[in-house]
mmCIF file of the N, C-alpha and C atoms, coordinates in Angstrom:
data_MODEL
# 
_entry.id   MODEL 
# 
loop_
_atom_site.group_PDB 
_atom_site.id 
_atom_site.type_symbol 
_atom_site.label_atom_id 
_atom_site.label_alt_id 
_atom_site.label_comp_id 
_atom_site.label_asym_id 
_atom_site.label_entity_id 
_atom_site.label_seq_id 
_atom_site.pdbx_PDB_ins_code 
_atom_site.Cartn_x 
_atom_site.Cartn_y 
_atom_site.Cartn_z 
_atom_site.occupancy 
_atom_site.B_iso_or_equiv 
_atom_site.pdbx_formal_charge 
_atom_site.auth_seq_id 
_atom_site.auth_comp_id 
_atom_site.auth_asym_id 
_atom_site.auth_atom_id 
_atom_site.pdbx_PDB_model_num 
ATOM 1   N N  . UNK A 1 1  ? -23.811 18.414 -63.522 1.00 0.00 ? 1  UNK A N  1 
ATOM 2   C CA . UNK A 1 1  ? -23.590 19.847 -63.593 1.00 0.00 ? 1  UNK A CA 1 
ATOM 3   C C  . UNK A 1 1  ? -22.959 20.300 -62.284 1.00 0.00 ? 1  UNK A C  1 
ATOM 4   N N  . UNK A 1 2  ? -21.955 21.548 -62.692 1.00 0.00 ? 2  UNK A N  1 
ATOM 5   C CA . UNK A 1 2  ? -21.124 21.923 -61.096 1.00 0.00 ? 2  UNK A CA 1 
ATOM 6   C C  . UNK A 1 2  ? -22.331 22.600 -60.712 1.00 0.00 ? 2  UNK A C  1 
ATOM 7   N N  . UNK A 1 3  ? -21.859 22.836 -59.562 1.00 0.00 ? 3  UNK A N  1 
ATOM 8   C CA . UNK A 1 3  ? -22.355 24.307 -58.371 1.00 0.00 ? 3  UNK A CA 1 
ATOM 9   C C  . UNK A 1 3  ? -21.806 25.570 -59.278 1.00 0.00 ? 3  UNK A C  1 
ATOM 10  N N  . UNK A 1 4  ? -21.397 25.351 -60.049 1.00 0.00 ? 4  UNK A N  1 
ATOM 11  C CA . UNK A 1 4  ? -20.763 27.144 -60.241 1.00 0.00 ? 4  UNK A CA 1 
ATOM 12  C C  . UNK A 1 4  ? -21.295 27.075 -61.793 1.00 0.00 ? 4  UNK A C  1 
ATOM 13  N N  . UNK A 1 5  ? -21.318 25.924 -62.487 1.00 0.00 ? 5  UNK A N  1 
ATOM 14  C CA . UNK A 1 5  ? -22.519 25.893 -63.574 1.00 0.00 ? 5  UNK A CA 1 
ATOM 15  C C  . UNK A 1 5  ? -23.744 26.335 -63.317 1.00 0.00 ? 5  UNK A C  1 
ATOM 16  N N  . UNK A 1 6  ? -24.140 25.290 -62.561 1.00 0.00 ? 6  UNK A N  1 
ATOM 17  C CA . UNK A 1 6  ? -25.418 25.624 -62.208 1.00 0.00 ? 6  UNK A CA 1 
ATOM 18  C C  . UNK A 1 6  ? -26.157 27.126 -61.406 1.00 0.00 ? 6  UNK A C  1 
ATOM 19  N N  . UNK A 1 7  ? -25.310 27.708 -60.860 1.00 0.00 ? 7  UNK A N  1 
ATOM 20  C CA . UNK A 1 7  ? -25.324 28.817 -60.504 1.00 0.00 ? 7  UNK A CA 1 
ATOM 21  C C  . UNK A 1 7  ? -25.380 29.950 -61.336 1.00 0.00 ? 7  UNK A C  1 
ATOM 22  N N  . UNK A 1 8  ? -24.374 30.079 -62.515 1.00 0.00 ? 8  UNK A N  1 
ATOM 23  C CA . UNK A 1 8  ? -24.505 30.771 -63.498 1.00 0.00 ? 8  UNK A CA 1 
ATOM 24  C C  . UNK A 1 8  ? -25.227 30.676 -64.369 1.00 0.00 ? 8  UNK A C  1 
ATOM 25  N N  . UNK A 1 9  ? -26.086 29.559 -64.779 1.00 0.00 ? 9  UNK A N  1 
ATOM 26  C CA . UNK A 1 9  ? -26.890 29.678 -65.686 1.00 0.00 ? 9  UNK A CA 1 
ATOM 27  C C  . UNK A 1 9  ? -28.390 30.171 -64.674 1.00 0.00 ? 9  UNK A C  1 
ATOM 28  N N  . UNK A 1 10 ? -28.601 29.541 -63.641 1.00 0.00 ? 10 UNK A N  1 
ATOM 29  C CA . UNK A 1 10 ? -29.972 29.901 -62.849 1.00 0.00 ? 10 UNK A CA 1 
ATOM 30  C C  . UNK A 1 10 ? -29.417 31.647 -63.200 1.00 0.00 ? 10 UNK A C  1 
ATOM 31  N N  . UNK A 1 11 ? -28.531 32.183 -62.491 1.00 0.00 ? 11 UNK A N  1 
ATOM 32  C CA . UNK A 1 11 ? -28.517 34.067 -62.569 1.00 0.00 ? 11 UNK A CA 1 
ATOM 33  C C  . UNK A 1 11 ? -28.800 34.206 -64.108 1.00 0.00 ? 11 UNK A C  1 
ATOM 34  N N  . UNK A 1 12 ? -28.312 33.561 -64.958 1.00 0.00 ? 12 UNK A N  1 
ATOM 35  C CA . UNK A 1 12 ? -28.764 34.022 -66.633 1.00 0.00 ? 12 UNK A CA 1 
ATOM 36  C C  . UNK A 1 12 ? -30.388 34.193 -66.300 1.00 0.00 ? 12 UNK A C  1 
ATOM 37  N N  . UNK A 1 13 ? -30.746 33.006 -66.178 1.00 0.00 ? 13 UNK A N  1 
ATOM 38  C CA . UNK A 1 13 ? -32.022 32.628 -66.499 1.00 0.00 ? 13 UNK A CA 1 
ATOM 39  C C  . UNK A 1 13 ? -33.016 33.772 -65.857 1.00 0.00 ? 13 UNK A C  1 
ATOM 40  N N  . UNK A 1 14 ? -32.093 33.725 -64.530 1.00 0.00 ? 14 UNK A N  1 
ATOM 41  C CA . UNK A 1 14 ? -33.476 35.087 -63.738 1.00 0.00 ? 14 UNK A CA 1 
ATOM 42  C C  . UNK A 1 14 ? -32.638 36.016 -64.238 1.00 0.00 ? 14 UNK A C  1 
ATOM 43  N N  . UNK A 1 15 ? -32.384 36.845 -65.009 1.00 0.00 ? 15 UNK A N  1 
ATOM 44  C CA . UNK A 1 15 ? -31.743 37.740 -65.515 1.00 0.00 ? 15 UNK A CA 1 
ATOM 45  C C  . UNK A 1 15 ? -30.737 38.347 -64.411 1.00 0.00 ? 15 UNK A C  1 
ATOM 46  N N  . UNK A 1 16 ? -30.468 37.936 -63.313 1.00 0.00 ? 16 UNK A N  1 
ATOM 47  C CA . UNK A 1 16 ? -29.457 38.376 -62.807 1.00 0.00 ? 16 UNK A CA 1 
ATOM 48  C C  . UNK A 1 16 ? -27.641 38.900 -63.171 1.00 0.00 ? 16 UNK A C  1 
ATOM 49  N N  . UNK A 1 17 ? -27.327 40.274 -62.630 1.00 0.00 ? 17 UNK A N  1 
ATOM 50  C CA . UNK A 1 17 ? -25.906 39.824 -63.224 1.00 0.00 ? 17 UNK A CA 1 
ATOM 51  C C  . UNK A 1 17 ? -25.244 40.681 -62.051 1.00 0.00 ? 17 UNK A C  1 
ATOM 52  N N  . UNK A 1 18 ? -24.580 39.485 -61.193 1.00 0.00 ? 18 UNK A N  1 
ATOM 53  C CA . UNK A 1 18 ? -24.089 39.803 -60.102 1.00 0.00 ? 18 UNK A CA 1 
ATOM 54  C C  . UNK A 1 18 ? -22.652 39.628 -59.842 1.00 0.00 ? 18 UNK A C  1 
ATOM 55  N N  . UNK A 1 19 ? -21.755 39.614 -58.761 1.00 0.00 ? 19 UNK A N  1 
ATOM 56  C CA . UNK A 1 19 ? -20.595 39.230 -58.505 1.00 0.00 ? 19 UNK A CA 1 
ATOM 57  C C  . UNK A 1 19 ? -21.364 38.629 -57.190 1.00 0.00 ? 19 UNK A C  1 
ATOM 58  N N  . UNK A 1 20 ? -21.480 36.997 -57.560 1.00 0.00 ? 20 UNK A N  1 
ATOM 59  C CA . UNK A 1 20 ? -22.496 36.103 -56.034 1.00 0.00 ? 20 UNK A CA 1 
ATOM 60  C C  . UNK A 1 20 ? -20.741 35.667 -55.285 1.00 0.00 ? 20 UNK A C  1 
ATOM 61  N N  . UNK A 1 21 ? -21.104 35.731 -53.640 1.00 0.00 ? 21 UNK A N  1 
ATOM 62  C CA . UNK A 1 21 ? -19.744 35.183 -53.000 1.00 0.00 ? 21 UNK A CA 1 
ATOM 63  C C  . UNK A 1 21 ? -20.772 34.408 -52.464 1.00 0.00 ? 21 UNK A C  1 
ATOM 64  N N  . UNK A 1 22 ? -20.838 33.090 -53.637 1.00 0.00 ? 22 UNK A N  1 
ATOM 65  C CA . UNK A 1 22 ? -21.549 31.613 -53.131 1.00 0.00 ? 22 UNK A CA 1 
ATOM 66  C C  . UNK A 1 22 ? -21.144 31.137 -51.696 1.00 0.00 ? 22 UNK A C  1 
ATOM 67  N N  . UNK A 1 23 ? -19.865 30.885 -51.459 1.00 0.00 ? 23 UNK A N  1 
ATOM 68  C CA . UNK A 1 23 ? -19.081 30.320 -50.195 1.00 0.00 ? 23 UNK A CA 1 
ATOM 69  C C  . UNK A 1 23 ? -19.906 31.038 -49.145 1.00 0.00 ? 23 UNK A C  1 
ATOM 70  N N  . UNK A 1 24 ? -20.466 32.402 -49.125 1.00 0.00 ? 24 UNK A N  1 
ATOM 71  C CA . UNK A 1 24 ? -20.846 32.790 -47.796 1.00 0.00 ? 24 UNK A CA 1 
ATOM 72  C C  . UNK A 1 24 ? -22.361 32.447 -47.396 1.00 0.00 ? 24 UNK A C  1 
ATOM 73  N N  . UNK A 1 25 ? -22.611 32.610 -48.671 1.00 0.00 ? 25 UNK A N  1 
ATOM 74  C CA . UNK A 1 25 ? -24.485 32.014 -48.673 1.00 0.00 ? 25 UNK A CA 1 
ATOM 75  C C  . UNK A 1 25 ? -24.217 30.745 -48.242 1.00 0.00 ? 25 UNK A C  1 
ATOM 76  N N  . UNK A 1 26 ? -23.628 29.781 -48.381 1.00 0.00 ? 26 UNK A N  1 
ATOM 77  C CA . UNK A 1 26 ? -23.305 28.598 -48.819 1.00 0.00 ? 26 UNK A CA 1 
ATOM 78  C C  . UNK A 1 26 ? -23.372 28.567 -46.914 1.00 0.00 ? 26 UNK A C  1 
ATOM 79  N N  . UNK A 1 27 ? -21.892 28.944 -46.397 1.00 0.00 ? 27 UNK A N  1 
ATOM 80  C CA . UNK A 1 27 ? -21.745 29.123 -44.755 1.00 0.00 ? 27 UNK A CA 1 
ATOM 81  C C  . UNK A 1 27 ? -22.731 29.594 -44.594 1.00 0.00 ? 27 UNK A C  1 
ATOM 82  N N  . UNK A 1 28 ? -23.904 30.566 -44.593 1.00 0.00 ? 28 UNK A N  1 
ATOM 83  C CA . UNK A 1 28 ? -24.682 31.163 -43.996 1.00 0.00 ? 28 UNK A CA 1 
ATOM 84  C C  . UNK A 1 28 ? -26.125 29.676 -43.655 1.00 0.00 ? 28 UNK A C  1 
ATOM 85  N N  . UNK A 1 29 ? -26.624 29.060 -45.022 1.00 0.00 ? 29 UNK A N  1 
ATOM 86  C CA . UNK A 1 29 ? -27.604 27.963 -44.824 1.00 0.00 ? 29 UNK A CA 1 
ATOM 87  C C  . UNK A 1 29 ? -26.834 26.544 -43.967 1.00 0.00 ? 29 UNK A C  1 
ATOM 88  N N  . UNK A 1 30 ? -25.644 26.202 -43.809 1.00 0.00 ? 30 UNK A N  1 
ATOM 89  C CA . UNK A 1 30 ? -24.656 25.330 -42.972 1.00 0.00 ? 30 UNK A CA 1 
ATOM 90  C C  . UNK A 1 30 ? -25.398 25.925 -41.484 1.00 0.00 ? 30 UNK A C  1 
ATOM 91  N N  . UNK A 1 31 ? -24.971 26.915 -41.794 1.00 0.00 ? 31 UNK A N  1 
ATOM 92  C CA . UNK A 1 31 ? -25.413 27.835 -39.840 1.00 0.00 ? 31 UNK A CA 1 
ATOM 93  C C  . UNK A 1 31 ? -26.769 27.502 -39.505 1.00 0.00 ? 31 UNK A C  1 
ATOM 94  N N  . UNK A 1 32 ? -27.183 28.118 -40.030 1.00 0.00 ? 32 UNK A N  1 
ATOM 95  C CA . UNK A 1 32 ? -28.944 28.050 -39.824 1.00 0.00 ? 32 UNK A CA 1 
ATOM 96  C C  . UNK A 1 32 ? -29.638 27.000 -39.302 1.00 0.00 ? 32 UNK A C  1 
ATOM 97  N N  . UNK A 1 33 ? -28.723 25.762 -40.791 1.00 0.00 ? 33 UNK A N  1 
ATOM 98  C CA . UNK A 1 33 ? -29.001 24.278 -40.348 1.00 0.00 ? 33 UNK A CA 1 
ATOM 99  C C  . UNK A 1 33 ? -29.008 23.697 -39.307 1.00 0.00 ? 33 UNK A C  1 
ATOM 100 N N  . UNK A 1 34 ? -27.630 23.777 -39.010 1.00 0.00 ? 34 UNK A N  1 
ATOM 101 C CA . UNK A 1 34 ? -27.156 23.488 -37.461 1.00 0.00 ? 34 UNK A CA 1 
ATOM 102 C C  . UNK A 1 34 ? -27.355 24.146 -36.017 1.00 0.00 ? 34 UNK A C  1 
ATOM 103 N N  . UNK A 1 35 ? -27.674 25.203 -36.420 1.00 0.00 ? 35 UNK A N  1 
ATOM 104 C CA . UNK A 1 35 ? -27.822 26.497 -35.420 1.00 0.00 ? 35 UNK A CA 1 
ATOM 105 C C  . UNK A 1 35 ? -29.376 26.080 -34.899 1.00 0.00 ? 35 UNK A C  1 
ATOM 106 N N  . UNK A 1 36 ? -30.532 26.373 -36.151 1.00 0.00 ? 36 UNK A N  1 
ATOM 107 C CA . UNK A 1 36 ? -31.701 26.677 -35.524 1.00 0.00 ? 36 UNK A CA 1 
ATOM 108 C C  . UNK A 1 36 ? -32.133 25.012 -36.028 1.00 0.00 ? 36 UNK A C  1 
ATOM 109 N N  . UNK A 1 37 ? -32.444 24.413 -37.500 1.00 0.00 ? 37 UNK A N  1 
ATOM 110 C CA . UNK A 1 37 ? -33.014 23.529 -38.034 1.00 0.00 ? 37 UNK A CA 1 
ATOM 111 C C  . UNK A 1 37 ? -32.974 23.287 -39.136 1.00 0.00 ? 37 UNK A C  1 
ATOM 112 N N  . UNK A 1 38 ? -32.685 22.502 -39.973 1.00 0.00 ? 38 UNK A N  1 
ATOM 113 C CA . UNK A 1 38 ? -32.592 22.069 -41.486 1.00 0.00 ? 38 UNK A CA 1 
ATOM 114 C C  . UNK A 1 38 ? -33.582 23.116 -42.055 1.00 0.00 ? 38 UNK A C  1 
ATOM 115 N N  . UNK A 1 39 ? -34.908 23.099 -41.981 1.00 0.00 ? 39 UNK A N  1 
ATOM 116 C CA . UNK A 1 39 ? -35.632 23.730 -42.689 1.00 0.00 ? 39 UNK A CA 1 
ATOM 117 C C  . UNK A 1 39 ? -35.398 25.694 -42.562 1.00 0.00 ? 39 UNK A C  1 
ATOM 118 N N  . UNK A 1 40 ? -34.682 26.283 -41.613 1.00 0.00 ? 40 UNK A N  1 
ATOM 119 C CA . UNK A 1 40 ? -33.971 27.445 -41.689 1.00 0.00 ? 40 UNK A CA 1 
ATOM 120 C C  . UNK A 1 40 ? -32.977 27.822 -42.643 1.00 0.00 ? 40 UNK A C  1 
ATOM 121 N N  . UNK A 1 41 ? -32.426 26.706 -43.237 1.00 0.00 ? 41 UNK A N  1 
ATOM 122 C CA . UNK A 1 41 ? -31.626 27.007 -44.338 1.00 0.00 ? 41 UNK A CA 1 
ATOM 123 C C  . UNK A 1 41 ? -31.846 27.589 -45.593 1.00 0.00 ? 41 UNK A C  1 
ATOM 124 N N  . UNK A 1 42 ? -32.881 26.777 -46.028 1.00 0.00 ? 42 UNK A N  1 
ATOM 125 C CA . UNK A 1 42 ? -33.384 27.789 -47.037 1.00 0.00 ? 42 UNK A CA 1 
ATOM 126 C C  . UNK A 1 42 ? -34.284 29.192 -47.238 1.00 0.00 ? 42 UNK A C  1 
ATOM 127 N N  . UNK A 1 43 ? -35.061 28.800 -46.037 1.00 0.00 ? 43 UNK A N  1 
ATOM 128 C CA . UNK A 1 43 ? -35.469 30.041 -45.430 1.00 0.00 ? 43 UNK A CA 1 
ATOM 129 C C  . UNK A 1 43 ? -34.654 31.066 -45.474 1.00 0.00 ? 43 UNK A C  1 
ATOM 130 N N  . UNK A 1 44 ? -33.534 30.912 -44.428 1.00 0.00 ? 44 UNK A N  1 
ATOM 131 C CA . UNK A 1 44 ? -33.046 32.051 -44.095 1.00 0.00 ? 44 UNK A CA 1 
ATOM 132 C C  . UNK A 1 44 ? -31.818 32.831 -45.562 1.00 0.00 ? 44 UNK A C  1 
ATOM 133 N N  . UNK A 1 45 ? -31.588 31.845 -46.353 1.00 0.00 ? 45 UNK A N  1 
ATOM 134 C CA . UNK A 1 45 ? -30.689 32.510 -47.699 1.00 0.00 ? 45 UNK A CA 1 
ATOM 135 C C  . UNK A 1 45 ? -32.259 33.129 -48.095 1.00 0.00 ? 45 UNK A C  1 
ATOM 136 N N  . UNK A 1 46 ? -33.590 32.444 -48.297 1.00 0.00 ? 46 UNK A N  1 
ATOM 137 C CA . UNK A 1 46 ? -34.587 33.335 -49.253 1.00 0.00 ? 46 UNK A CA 1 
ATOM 138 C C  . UNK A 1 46 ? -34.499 34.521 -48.510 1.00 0.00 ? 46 UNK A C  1 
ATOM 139 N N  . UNK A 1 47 ? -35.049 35.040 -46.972 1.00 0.00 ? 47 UNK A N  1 
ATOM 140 C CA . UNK A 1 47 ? -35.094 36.026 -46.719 1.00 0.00 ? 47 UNK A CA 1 
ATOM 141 C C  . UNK A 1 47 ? -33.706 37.050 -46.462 1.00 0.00 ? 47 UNK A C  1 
ATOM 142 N N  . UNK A 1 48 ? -32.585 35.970 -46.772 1.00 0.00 ? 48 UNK A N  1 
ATOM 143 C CA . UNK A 1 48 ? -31.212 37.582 -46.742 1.00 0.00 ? 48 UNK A CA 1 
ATOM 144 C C  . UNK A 1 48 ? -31.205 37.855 -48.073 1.00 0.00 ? 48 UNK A C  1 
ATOM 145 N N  . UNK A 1 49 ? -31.638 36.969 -49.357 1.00 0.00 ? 49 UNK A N  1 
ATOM 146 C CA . UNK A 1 49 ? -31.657 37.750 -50.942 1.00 0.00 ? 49 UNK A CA 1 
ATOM 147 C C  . UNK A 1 49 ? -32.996 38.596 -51.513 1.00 0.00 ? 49 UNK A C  1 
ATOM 148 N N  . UNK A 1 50 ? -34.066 38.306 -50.576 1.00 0.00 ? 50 UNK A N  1 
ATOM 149 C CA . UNK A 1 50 ? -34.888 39.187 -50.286 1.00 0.00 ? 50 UNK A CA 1 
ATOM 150 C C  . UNK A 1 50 ? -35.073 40.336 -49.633 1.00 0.00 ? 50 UNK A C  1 
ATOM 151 N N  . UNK A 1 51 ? -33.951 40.462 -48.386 1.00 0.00 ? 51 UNK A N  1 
ATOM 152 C CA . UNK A 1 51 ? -34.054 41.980 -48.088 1.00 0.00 ? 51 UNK A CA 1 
ATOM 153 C C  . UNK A 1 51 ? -32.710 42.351 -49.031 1.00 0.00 ? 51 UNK A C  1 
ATOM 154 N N  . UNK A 1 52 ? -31.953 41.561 -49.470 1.00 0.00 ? 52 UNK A N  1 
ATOM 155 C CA . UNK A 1 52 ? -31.040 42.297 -50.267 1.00 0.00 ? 52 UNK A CA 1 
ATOM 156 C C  . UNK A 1 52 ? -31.457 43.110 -51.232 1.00 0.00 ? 52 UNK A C  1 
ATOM 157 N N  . UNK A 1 53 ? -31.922 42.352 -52.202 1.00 0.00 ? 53 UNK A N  1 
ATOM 158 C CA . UNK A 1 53 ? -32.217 42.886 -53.138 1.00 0.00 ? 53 UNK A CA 1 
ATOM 159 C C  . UNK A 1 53 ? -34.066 44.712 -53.085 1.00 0.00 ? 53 UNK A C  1 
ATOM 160 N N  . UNK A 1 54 ? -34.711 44.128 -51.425 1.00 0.00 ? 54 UNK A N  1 
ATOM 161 C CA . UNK A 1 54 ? -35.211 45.602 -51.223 1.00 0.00 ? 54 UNK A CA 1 
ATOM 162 C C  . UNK A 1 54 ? -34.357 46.378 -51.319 1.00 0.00 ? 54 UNK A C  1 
ATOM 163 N N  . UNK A 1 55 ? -33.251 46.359 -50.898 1.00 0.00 ? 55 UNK A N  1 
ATOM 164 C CA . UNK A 1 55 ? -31.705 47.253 -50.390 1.00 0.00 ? 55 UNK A CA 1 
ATOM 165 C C  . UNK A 1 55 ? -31.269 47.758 -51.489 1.00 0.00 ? 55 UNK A C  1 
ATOM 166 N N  . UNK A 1 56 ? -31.441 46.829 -52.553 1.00 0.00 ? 56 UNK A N  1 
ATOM 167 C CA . UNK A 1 56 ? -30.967 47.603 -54.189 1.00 0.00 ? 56 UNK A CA 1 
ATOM 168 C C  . UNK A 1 56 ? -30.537 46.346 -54.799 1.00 0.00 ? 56 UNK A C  1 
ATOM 169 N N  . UNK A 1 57 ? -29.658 45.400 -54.204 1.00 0.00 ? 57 UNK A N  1 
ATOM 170 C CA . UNK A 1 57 ? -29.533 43.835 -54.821 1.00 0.00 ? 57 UNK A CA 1 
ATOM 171 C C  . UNK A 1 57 ? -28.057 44.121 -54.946 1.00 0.00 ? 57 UNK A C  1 
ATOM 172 N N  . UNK A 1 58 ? -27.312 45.088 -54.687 1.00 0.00 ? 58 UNK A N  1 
ATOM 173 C CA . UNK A 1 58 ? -26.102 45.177 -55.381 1.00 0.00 ? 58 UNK A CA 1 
ATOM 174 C C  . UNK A 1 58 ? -25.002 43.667 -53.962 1.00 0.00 ? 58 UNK A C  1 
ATOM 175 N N  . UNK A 1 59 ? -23.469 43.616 -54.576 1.00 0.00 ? 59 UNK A N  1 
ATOM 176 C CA . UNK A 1 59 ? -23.147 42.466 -54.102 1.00 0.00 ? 59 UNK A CA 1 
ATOM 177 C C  . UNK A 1 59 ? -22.848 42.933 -52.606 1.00 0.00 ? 59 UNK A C  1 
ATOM 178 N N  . UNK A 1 60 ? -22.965 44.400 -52.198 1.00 0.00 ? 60 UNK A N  1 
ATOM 179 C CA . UNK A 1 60 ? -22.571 44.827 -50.883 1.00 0.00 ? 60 UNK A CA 1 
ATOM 180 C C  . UNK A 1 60 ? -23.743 45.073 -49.892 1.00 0.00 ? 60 UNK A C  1 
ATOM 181 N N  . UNK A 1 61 ? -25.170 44.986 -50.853 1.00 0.00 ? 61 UNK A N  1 
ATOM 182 C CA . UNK A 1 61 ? -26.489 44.720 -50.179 1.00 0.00 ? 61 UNK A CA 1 
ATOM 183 C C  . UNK A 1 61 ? -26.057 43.263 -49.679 1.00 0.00 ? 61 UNK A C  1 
ATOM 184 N N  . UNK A 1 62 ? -25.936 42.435 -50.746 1.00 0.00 ? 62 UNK A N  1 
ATOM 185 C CA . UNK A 1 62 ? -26.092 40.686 -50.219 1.00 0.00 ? 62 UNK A CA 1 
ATOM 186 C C  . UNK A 1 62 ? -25.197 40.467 -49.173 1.00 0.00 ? 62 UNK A C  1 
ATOM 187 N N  . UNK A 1 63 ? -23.713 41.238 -48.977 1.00 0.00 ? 63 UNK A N  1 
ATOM 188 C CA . UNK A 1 63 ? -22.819 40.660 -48.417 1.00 0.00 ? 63 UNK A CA 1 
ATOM 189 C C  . UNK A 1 63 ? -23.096 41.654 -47.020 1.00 0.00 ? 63 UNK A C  1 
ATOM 190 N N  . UNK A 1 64 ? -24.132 42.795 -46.705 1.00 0.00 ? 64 UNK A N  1 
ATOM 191 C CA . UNK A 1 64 ? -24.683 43.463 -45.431 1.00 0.00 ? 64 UNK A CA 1 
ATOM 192 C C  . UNK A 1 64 ? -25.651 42.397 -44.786 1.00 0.00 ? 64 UNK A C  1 
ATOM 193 N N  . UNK A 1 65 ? -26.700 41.783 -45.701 1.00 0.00 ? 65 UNK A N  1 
ATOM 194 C CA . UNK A 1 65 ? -27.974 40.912 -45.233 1.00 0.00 ? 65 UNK A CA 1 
ATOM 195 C C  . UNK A 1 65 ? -27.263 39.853 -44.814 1.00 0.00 ? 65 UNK A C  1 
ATOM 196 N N  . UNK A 1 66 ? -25.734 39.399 -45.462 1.00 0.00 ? 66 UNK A N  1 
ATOM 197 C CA . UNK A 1 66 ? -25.713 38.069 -45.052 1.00 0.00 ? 66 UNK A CA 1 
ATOM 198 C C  . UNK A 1 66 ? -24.941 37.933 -43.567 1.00 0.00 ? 66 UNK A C  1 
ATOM 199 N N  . UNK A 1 67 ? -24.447 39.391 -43.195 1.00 0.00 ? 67 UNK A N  1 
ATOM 200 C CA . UNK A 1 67 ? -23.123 39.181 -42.205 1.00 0.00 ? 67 UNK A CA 1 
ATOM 201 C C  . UNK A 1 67 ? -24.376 39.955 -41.327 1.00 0.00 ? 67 UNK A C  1 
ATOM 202 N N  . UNK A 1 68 ? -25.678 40.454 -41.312 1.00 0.00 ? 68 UNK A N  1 
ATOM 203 C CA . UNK A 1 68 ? -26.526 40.535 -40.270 1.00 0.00 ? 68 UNK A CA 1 
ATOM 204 C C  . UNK A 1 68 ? -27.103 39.389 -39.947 1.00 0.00 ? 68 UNK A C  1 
ATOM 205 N N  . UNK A 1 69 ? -27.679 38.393 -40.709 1.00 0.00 ? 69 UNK A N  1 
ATOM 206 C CA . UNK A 1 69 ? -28.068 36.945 -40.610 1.00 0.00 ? 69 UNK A CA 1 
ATOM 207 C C  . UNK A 1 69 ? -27.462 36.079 -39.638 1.00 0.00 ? 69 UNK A C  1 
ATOM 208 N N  . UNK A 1 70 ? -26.056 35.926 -39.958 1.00 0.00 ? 70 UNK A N  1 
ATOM 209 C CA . UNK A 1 70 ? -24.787 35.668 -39.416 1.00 0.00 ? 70 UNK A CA 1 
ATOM 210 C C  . UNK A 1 70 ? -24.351 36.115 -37.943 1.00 0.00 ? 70 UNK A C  1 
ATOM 211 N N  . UNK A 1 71 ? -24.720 37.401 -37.954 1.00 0.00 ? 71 UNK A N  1 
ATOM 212 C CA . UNK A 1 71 ? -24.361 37.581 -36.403 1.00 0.00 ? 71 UNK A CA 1 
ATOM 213 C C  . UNK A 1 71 ? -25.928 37.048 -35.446 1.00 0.00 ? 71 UNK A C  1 
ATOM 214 N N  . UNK A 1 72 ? -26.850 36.917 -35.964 1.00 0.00 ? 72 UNK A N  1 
ATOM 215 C CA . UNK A 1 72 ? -28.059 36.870 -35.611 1.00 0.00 ? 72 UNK A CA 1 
ATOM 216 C C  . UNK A 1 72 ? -27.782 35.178 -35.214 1.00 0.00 ? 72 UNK A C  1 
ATOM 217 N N  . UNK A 1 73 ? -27.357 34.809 -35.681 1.00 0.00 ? 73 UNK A N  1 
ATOM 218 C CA . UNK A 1 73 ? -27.068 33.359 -35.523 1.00 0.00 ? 73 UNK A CA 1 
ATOM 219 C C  . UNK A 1 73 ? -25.771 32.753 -34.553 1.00 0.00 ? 73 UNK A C  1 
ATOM 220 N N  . UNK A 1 74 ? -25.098 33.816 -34.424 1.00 0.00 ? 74 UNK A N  1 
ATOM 221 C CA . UNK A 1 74 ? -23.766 33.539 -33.658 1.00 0.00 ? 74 UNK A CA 1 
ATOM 222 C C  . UNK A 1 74 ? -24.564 34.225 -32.284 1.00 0.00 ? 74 UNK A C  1 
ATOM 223 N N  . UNK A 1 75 ? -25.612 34.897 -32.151 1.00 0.00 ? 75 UNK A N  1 
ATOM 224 C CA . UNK A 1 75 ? -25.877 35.079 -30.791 1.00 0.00 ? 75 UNK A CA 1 
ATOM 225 C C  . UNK A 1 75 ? -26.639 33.802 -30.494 1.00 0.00 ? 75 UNK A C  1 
ATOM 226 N N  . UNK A 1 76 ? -27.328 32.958 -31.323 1.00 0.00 ? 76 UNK A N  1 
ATOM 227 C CA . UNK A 1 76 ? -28.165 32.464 -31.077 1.00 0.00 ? 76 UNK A CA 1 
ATOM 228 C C  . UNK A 1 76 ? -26.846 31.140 -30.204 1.00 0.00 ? 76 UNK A C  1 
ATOM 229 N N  . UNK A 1 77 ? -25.348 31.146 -30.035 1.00 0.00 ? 77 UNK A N  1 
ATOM 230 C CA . UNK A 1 77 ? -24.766 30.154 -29.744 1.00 0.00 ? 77 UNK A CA 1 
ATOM 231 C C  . UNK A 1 77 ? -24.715 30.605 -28.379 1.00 0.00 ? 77 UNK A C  1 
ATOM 232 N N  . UNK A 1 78 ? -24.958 32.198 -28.088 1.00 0.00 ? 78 UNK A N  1 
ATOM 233 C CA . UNK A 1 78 ? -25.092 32.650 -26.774 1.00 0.00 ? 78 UNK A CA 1 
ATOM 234 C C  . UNK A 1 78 ? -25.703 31.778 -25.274 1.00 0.00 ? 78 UNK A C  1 
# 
């Protein structure tokens, strides 16, 4: 099964119906990995689709949580 299969059927399944920009989630757990520790990766996508979706869930909540995550992590190269 692809990544973009498998992706679309998991959003069926949790009833989601989004416009997901996978590639950035995708860069965002890469960062984390490398940045802080493997186990930050998944962490840190659960808690940016978790405050997203407090935010309302829409794709400009996910794509605010993910480019705050993101800078949070580019200081961390500080």
């Amino acid at each position: 099964m692809s990544l973009t299969s498998w992706t679309a059927e998991l959003c069926e399944a949790l009833g989601l119906d989004l416009d997901l920009e996978s590639d950035a989630i995708l860069d965002l757990a890469r960062d984390a990995a490398h940045q802080i520790d493997r186990p930050a990766a998944p962490l840190t996508t659960f808690l940016v689709g978790y405050a997203a979706g407090m935010r309302g869930g829409s794709s400009d909540d996910i794509a605010d949580c993910v480019d705050v995550a993101s800078e949070l992590l580019a200081n961390q190269e500080s």
